[in-house]
N, C-alpha and C positions, 0 to 999 in steps of 0.2 A: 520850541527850543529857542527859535531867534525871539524872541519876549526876555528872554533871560538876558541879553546880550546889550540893554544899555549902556551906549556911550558914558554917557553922564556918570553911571553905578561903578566905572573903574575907579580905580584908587590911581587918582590921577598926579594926587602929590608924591606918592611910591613910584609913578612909573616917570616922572620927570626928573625926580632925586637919580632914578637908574639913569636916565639919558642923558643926564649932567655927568654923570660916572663914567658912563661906557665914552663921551665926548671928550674926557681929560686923557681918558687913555689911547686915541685912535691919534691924539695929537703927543701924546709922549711916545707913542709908538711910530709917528712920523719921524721922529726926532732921532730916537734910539737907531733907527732904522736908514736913515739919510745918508749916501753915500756907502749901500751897501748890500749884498748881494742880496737882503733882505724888504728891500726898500720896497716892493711893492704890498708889503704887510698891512699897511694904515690902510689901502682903499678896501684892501680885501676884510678888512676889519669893520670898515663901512657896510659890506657887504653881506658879514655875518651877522651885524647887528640887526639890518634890513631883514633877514633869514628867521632873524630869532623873532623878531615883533611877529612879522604871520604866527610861528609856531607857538605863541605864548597867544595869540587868540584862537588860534587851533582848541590850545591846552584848556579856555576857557568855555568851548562850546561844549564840550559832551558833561553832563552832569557828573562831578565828583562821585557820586554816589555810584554811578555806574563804572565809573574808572575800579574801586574798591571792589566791587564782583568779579570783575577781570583779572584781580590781582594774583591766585594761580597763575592762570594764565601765561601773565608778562612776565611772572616769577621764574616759570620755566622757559620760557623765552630768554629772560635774561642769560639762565645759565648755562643753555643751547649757543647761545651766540657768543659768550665768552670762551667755549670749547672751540667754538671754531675759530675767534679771533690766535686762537694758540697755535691754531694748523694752516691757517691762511695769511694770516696777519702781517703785515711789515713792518720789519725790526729797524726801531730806531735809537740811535746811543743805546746798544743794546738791549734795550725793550721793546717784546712783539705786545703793543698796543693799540693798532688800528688798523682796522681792515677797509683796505685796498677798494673804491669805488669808482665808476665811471667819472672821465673828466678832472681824472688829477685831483679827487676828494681821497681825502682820510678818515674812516669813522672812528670815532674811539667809544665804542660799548659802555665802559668802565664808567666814564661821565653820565651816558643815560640810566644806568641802573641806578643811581644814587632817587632818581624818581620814584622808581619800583621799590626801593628799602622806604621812603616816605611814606608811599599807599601801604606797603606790606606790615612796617609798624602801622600804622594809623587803624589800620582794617583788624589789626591781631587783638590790641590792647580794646578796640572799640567793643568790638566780639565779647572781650572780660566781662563786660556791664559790672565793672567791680571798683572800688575807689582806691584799694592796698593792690599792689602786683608781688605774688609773693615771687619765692624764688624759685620755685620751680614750672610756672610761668616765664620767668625772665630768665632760665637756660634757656628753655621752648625755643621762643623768640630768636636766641642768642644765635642760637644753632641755625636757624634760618637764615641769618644774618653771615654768620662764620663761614660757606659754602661759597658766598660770589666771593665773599672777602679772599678767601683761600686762591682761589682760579683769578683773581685781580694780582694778590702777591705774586702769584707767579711769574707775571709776565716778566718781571717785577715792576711793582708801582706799587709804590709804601704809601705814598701823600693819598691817592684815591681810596686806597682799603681801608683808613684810617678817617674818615670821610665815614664810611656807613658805621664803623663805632659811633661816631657825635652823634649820628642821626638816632641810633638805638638807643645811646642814653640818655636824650632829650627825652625820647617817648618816654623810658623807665621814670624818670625822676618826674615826668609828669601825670602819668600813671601811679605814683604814691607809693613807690619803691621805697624800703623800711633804709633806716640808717643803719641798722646791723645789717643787715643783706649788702648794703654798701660798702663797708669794713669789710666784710667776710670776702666778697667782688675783688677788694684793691687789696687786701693782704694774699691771698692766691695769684691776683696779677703780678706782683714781685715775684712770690716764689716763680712764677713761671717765665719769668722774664728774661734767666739765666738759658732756658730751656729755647727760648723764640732768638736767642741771640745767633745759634748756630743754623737758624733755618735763612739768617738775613745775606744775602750776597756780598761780597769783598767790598765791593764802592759802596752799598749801604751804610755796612761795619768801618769803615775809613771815615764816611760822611760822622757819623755820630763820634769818632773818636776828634775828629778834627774839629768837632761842634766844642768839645772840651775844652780842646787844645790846639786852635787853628795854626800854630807860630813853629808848632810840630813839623808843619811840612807846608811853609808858604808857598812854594811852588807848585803844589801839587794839591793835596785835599783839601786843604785850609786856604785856596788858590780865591774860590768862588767870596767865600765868607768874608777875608781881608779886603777884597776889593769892593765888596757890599755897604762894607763898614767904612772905609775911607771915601766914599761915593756918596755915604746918607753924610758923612761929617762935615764932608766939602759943600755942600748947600749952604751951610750959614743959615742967618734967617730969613734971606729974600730968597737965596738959591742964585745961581750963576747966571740963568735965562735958557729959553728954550734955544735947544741944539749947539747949548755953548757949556756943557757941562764935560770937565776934562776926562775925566775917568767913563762917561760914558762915549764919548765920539772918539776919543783915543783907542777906544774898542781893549777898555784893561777889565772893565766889566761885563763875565759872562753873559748871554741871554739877555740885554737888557729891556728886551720887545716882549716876552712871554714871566718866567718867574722871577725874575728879576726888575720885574717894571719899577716896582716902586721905590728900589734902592735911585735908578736913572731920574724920577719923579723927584725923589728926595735931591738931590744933586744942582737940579735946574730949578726947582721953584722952592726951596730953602723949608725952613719952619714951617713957616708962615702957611706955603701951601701942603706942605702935611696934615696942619692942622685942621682947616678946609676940605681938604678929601677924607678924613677920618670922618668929621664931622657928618658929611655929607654918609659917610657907612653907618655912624649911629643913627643917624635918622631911618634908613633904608631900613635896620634890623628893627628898631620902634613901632614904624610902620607897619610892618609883619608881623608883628606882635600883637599889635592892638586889631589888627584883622582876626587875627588867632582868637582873642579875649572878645570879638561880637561875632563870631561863629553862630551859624546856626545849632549847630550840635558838636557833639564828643569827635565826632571824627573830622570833622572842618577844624577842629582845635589844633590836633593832633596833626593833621594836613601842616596848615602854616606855621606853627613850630618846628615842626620838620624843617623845613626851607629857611626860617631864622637860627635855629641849630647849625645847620648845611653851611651858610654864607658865612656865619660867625666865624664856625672854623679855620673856613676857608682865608679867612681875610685876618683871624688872629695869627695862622702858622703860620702864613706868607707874610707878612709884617714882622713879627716876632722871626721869622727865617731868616730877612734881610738884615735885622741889626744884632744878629745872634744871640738872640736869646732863644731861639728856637734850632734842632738839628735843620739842613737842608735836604727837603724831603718830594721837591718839584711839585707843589700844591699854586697852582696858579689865584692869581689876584679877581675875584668875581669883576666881570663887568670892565676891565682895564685890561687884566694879559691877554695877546694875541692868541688868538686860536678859536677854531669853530666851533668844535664839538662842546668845548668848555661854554663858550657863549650861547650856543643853541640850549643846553640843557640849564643854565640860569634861566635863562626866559622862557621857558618851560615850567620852572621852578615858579617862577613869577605868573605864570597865568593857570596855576595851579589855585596860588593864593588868591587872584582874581576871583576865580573859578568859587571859592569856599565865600568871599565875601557877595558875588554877583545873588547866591542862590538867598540870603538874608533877605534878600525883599520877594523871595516866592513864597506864599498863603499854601 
């Protein structure tokens, strides 16, 4: 097993692009966080990142192929441990999403299952040996998929359950999901849309109406949004400079350490470094793509599209979030917002991808 494990074989410009990433963020998150009850966020963000490199070469040593046997397995595990994060769990801004660990840790479940929807697509669609997925294949699937989704809504967390959709219709559309099964999918998703409105919680339904119509209730739902939106505007194109950004140290912008980073990012380093940190995103998702396309096989494919799927999202809704063209749905910024569990399971995700590209030079 340690033969498999050359240095040299990582995709070293993937994992420097990440550390360039995770690097802008522990220092906006210095910044965001300066003079405030928060402020020891950036070392502990160090800390996590430190956490994640083990566990993404963790993620790289046991053979993919045997990860995807186990995937029952973790399947049911998943959905074992998110029943208990319901009974144990500690409630935070009224969501029970992480369960309580020694030494003043929070786990949050929800973030490591999005691994298990990766292996669980990858292993289902690999199984096809087929090049069309019809459609009753992709309920199959769906259904599998809709059970953590469900026991995740609940806690409530809209951003994470929406998170294993992307992952699922990556697989389908790369699986050769018909264009009418497409249509047939998204004309049903409307009808049913009326029907999912009455299952969403009151500050959900507020969040979306206020995504409309922020100016509705500036105080209040459209509170986070306005101040997102005057925060990315006030950067200009150099931006103001780090920890001189008014609307972030004035503390008028929510959260700006965790989902909110990149409105504070926007603020302080202007255009100019937007553009720069995007760029630095497209490379990342390229990179895992083109790992994806030298695959050893159908399910190392389907492996690292999963995770270029996963990050996409992730990085289009919370972008798209902060300048509102997206509802605000708490989907952290990969590699930038504060938080462990988020960071542990990116680089995860990433030594996943390792994991599919490392096995390419085993005979």
């Amino acid at each position: 097993m340690s033969g498999y494990l050359s240095i040299r074989d990582i995709d070293w410009p993937l994992l420097i692009i990440v550390l360039l990433i995770c690097a802008v963020g522990v220092v906006q998150i210095y910044s965001a966080t300066i003079d405030t009850g928060f402020h020891s966020a950036w070392w502990k963000q160090i800390v996590y990142i430190g956490g994640g490199l083990l566990l993404m070469r963790l993620a790289m040593r046991v053979d993919y192929h045997s990860l995807m046997h186990h995937v029952p397995v973790m399947y049911i595990a998943s959905i074992l441990l998110l029943l208990a994060t319901d009974v144990v769990g500690d409630t935070v801004f009224g969501s029970r999403r992480w369960i309580p660990l020694p030494g003043g840790v929070r786990f949050q479940v929800s973030e490591f299952v999005k691994l298990v929807i990766i292996l669980l697509v990858a292993r289902y669609l690999t199984d096809l040996k087929k090049d069309d997925l019809e459609i009753g294949e992709m309920l199959k699937l769906a259904g599998l998929v809709v059970i953590p989704m469900g026991l995740v809504l609940k806690q409530p967390d809209l951003g994470t359950s929406l998170t294993y959709i992307a992952i699922l219709i990556t697989g389908a559309f790369l699986a050769g999901l018909r264009w009418k099964y497409v249509a047939a999918i998204a004309i049903v998703a409307v009808l049913v849309l009326p029907v999912g409105w009455h299952f969403l919680k009151d500050y959900q339904k507020a969040r979306l109406v206020s995504f409309m119509d922020p100016e509705r209730d500036p105080q209040g739902t459209g509170y986070q949004l306005i101040q997102s939106q005057i925060a990315v505007g006030a950067g200009g194109m150099f931006g103001k400079g780090i920890t001189k950004g008014t609307q972030t140290q004035l503390r008028f912008l929510p959260v700006p350490h965790t989902d909110f980073i990149f409105s504070a990012f926007a603020e302080e380093h202007g255009f100019v470094g937007v553009i720069v940190v995007l760029s630095l995103y497209f490379v990342m998702i390229m990179r895992i793509v083109q790992n994806a396309q030298a695959a050893p096989d159908r399910a190392g494919m389907y492996i690292c599209m999963g995770v270029a799927g996963l990050l996409l999202f992730h990085m289009l809704v919370n972008v798209g979030m902060v300048v509102g063209r997206m509802p605000v749905t708490g989907i952290p910024l990969p590699f930038m917002s504060a938080g462990g569990s988020s960071v542990w399971s990116n680089f995860l995700a990433l030594g996943l991808v390792n994991n599919v590209r490392l096995r390419r030079f085993v005979n």
